[in-house]
Steps between C-alpha positions, in 0.01 A plus 500: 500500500394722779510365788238561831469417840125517636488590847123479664379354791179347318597214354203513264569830378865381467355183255280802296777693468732197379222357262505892338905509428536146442264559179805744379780376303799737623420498874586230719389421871836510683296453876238596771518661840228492752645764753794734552785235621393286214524787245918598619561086493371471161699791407800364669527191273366643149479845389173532253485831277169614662333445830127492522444581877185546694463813734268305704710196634488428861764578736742761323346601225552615136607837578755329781582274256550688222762789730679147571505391137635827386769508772641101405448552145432861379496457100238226533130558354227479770158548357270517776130344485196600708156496560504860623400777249819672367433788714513301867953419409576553137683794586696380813547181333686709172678721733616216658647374194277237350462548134136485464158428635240300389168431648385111576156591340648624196825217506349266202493785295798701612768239611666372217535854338634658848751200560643515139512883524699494837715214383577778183624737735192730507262542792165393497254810591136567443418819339325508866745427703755771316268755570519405862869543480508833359300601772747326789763724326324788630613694841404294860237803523314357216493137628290262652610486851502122458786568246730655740527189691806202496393204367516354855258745633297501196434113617457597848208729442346242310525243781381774716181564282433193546443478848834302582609537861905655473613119642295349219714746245811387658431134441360587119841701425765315743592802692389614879244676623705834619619499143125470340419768753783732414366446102177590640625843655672549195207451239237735706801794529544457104154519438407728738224274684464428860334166575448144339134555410607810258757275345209256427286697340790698336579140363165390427406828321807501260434089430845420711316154623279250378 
């Protein structure tokens, strides 16, 4: 019996997803997780052989959680979910060592085959999405300068594309405002921009943001 933890902060999603595994003989519901602190308490009283987690949750979110995951429990199975195309985190979500990607669109028919793969030991990769990580492989030269980024400033230049003020990132991320401006400096010297409004439509052009 494979065993799965949902974590999503819909709770109607969460139901969808449930009603989809629950029609599957070897894979059992082991419990849900609406946010980050509920995901690591979960975890803390019942390991599950795969986790389901959203990249989306509120607060901290999947990739945060996911780095956190992977430092408590680092052989565990963390399939992430999303309603972003593969080509928005797929790759930073592999590299940072989930075992596979599947789209929320594409979940009814995709989901059951992904978690029983994963739970087999294999990854779960789109023909897709491993042609997007051959080309990661590739030299920094050859990268999107998106790609060059930490996961925290990755999320920072989304927040910033989207017109958040550098206090409003703070609150969103739980860290001050010197250190959202210091991530700030640090994402226009990596990708070789000079103001907020060149982020933006560096963002926007490259499908960053919603």
């Amino acid at each position: 019996m494979i065993k799965v933890l949902i974590a999503d902060d819909h709770s109607i999603l969460r139901s969808g997803l449930k009603k989809i595994l629950n029609e599957e003989d070897d894979i059992k519901i082991s419990g849900e997780a609406a946010n980050h602190n509920e995901v690591l308490k979960s975890l803390s009283k019942d390991i599950p052989d795969v986790v389901l987690l959203d990249i989306s949750m509120p607060g901290r979110d999947g990739l945060d959680t996911l780095k956190e995951i992977k430092n408590h429990y680092p052989k565990l199975k963390v399939l992430m979910l999303s309603m972003h195309p593969e080509d928005r985190y797929a790759v930073r979500a592999i590299k940072a060592g989930a075992v596979g990607y599947v789209s929320k669109e594409q979940a009814t028919d995709e989901l059951v085959k992904a978690i029983r793969s994963v739970s087999d030991g294999r990854k779960y990769i789109s023909p897709a999405l491993a042609e997007k990580l051959v080309k990661y492989y590739k030299t920094e030269l050859e990268m999107p300068a998106h790609e060059l980024l930490s996961n925290r400033e990755f999320q920072v230049l989304r927040h910033i594309a989207t017109g958040k003020t550098v206090i409003e990132i703070g609150e969103q991320l739980s860290i001050s405002p010197s250190t959202v401006a210091t991530y700030r400096a640090r994402i226009l010297a990596k990708m070789k921009l000079k103001m907020d409004t060149e982020l933006t439509t560096y963002a926007l052009k490259n499908h960053l943001v919603d």
